[in-house]
C-alpha positions, -999 to +999 in steps of 0.1 A: +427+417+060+456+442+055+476+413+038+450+407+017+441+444+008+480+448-002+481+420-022+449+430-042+467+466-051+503+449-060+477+428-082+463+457-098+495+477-099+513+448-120+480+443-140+482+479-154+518+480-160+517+447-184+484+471-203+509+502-202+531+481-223+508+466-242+494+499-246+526+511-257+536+485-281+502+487-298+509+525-305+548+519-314+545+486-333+501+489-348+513+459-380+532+439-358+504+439-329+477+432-357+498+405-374+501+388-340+469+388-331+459+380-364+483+348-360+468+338-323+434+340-334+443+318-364+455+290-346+429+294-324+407+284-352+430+256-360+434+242-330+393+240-326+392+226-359+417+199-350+399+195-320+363+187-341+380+168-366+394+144-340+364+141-316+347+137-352+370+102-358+372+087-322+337+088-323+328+075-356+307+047-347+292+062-314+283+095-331+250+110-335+240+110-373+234+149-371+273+158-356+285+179-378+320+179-359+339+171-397+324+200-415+328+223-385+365+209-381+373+217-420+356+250-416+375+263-384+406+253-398+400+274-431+391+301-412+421+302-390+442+293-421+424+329-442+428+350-405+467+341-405+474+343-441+448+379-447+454+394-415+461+426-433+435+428-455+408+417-427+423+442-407+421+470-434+383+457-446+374+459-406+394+498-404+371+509-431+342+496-418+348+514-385+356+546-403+326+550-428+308+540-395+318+574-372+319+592-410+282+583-408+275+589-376+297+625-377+269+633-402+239+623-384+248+648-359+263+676-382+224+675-394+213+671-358+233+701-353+216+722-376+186+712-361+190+726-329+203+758-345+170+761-358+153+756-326+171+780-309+193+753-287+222+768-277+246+736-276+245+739-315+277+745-322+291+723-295+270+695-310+281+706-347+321+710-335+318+674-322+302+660-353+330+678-376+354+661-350+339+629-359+339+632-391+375+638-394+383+609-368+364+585-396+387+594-425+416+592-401+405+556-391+394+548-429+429+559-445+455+554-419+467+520-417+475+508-382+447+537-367+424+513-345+455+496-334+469+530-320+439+544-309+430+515-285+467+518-274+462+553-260+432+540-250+448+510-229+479+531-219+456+557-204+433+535-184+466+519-175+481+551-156+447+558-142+445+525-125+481+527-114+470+563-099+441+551-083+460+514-073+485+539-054+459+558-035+441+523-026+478+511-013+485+546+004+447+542+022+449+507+030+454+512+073+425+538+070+401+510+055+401+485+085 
């Protein structure tokens, strides 16, 4: 059981160092990251497409008469061919999107907060600092190119060192758990 707790945490620990690094290179490099997910997705689509297209052929004659397998084929393989070739304006259409969504929400409790102002509620102004925090984290996503990339770098790099944290603990603990 011991061998099999240790090899669980050496697991975990070299799981959260590989999303440290990606982590990391999504902060340091956010275009490059987006391009190349951008180009993996793409020929994701083209691959499925390519896929369809040939079940679509080698089963001509044994084929229901509703597949659909050549349309979806064509169709995948545009997609993936628009992902790779407007990864950057996808990514900058799906950035603003984000940000006019937490600007909206920012404001739906900036007027919440007011609202509890009025009701006596004393989390007001917490409720009203957050909103105003919001609201400035939306035009920061809208405007800045590369945001969502960095932001869900910190966000991986930090879940990354509280895993290794915890991983460490689990390894340091592991006699105590038999």
């Amino acid at each position: 059981m011991e061998k099999f707790l240790k090899k669980a945490g050496w697991t975990s620990i070299i799981t959260s160092l590989v999303l440290a690094f990606i982590g990391m290179v999504m902060i340091y490099n956010p275009q490059t990251t987006m391009q190349f997910i951008s180009t993996v997705l793409g020929v994701f689509f083209i691959v499925i497409g390519v896929i369809k297209l040939i079940n679509y052929f080698v089963a001509k004659g044994n084929s229901s008469i509703f597949s659909n397998d050549i349309a979806l084929g064509i169709i995948s393989i545009l997609i993936g061919l628009v992902v790779i070739v407007y990864s950057s304006t996808i990514e900058n259409l799906f950035r603003i999107m984000i940000g006019i969504w937490i600007i909206y929400s920012g404001f739906t409790r900036l007027t919440l907060s007011f609202k509890l102002k009025n009701v006596n509620e004393r989390i007001w102004a917490f409720v009203l600092i957050l909103s105003i925090l919001m609201v400035i984290g939306g035009i920061y996503v809208t405007f800045y190119p590369g945001a969502l990339m960095i932001t869900v770098g910190i966000i991986l790099l930090i879940y990354a060192v509280m895993d290794l944290i915890e991983s460490f603990i689990f390894m340091r603990n592991i006699k105590d758990m038999e």
